[in-house]
KOLDOVO-958925 format. One line per field, with one value per atom (N, C-alpha, C): z, y, x; residue in one letter; residue number from 1. Coordinates in Angstrom, 1 decimal, decimal comma. Atoms other than C-alpha are relative to their C-alpha. Layout:
<pavexs>
w	[Z	...]
v	[Y	...]
u	[X	...]
zagu	[A	...]
lumdo	[NUM	...]
</pavexs>
This chain:
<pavexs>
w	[1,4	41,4	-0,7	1,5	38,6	-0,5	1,0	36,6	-1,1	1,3	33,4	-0,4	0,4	32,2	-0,4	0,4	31,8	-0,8	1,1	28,5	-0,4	0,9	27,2	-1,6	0,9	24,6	-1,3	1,1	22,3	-0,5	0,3	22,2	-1,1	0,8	20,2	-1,2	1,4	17,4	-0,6	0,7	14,9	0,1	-0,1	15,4	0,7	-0,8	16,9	-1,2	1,0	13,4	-0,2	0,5	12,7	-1,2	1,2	9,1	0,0	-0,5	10,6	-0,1	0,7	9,1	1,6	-1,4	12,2	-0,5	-0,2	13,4	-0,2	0,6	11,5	1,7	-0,9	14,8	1,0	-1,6	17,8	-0,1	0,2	16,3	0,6	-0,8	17,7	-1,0	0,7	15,6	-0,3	-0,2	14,0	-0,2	0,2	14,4	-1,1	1,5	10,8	0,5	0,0	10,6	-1,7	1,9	7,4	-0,8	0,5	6,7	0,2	-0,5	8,4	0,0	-1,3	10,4	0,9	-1,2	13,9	1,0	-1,1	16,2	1,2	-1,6	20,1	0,7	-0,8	21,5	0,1	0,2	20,1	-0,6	1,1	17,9	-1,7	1,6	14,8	-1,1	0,9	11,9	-1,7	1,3	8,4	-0,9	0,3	6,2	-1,5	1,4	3,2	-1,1]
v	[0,1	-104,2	0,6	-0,5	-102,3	-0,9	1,1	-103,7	0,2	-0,5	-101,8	0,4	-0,4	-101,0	1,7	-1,5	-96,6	0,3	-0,1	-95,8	1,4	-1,5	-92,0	0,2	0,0	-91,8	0,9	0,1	-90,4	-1,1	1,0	-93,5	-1,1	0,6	-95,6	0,3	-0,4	-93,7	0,3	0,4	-94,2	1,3	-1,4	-90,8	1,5	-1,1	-88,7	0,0	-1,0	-88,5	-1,8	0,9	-90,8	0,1	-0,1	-91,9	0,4	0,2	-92,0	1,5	-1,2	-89,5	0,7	-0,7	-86,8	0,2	-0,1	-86,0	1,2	-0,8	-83,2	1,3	-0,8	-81,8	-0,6	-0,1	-82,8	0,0	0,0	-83,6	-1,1	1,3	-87,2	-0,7	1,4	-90,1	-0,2	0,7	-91,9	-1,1	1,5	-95,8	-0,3	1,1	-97,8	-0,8	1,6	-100,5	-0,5	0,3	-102,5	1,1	-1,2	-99,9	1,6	-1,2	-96,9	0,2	-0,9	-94,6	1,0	0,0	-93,3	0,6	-0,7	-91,1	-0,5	0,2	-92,6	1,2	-1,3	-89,2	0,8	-0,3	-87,5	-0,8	1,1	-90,3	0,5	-0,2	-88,9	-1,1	1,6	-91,5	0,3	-0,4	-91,5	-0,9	1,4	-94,2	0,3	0,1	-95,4	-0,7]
u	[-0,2	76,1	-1,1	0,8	74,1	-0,4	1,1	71,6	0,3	0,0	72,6	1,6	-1,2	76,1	-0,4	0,1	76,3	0,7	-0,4	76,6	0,1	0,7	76,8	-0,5	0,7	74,7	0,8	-1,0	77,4	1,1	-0,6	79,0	-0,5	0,7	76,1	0,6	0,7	76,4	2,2	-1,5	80,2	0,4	-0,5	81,8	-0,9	1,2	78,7	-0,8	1,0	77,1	-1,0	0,9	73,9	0,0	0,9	72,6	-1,7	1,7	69,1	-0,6	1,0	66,2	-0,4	0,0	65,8	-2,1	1,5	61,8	0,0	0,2	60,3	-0,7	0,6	58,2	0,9	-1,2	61,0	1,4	-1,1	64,1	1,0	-0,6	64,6	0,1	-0,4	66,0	-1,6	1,1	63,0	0,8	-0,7	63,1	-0,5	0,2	63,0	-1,1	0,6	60,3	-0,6	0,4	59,2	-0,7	0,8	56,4	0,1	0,3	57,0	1,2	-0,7	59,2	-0,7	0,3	58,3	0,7	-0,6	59,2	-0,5	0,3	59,2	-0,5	-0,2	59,3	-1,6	0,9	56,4	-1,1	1,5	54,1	0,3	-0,2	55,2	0,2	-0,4	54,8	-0,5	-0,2	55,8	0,0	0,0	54,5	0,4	-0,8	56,8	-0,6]
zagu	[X	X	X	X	X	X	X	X	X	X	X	X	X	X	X	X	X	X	X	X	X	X	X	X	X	X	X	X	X	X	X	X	X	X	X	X	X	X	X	X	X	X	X	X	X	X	X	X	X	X	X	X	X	X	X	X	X	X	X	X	X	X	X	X	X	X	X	X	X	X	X	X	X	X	X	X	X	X	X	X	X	X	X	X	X	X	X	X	X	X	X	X	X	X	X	X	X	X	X	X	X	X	X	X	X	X	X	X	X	X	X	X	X	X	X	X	X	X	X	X	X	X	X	X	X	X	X	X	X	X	X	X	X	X	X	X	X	X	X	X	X	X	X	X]
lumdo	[1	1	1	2	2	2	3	3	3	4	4	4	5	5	5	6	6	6	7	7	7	8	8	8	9	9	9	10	10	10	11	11	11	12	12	12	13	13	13	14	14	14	15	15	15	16	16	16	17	17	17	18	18	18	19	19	19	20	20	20	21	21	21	22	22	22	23	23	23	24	24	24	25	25	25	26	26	26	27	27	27	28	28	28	29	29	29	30	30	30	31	31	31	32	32	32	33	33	33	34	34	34	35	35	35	36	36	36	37	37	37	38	38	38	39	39	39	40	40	40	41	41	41	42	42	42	43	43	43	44	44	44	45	45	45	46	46	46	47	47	47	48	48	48]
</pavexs>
């Protein structure tokens, strides 16, 4: 048995299209947080 259920990562997201602000230097989703946003990928961070 799998640990994880296999998800394609086109599925997350409501028709393929995000709302979410893209990363200026990689072009990855940033994550929201109260003060920021943040790119995982590279460190990129954009304070609001």
């Amino acid at each position: 048995m799998a640990k994880h259920q296999k998800v394609q990562i086109w599925e997350k997201y409501d028709g393929g299209e995000s709302a979410g602000e893209k990363c200026p230097r990689c072009g990855s989703f940033l994550a929201e947080h109260e003060d920021r946003k943040s790119c995982g990928k590279c460190g990129y961070t954009k304070h609001s």
